[in-house]
N, C-alpha and C positions, 0 to 999 in steps of 0.2 A: 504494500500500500504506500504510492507514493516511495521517497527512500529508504523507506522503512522494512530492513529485514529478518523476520522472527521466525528461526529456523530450529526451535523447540516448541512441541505438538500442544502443550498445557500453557505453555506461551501466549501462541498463537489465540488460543482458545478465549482466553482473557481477555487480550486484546481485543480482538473480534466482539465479547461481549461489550466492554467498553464503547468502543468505537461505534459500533452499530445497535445499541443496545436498545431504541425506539424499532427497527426495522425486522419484520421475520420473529422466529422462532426462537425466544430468550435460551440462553446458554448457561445463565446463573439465575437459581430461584430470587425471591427478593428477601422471603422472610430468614431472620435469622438463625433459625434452627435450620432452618434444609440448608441456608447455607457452608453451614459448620457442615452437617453430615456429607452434602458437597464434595467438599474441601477436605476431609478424612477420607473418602474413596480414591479422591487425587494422588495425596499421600501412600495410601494402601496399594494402588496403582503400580508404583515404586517395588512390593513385594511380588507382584505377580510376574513383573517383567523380568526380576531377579531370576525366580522359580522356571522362565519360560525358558529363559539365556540358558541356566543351566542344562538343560536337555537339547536343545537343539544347536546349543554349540561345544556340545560335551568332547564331543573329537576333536575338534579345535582348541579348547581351551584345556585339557589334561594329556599331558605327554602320554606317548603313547604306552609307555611301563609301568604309567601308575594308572590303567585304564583296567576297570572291571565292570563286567555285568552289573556284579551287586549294585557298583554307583551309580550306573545309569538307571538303576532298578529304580533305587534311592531317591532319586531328583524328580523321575517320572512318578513317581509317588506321593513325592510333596508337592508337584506339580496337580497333580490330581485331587488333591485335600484343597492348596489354595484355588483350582476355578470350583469347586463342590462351594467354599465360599461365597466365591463369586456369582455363582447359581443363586446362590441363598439370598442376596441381597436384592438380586434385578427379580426373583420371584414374588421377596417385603412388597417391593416398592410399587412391582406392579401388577399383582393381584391384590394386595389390600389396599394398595395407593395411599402409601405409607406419606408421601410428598404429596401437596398438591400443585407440583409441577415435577411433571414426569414426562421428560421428553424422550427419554431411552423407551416407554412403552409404548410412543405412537408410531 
């Protein structure tokens, strides 16, 4: 936008709300409880990515002598407990309509 370059996705996101924030489909609720809870999924966000990296760049990132089953077992497993998580929150939010702005359920 203009020279303005925001090349981080949660960034971006902000921005966007800001900047456009009369136009379309809000990006941040307005009340302040949803937006704390928001803002802890953003954070929590942070663990999932962690969880993803490690399974999908497990060859990549452990030498190849310290490479076992078990560990890929291990990560795909945490990997698996944090989206069951993640399941669990986008199910809150959008079958009880835990927010009353839930743009992830439209």
């Amino acid at each position: 936008h203009g020279d303005l370059i925001v090349n981080e996705s949660t960034a971006a996101c902000l921005y966007l709300e800001k900047q456009f924030q009369s136009q379309g489909n809000r990006l941040i609720p307005d009340s302040p409880a949803e937006q704390a809870l928001m803002f802890q999924r953003m954070m929590e966000g942070l663990s999932l990515t962690d969880k993803l990296s490690s399974v999908i760049y497990y060859d990549l990132l452990v030498p190849e002598e310290e490479r076992h089953d078990s560990g890929l077992r291990r990560n795909k497993e945490t990997l698996s407990t944090e989206l069951q998580l993640w399941e669990s929150y986008l199910q809150n939010v959008c079958s009880q309509r835990v927010l009353d702005f839930d743009p992830l359920c439209d």
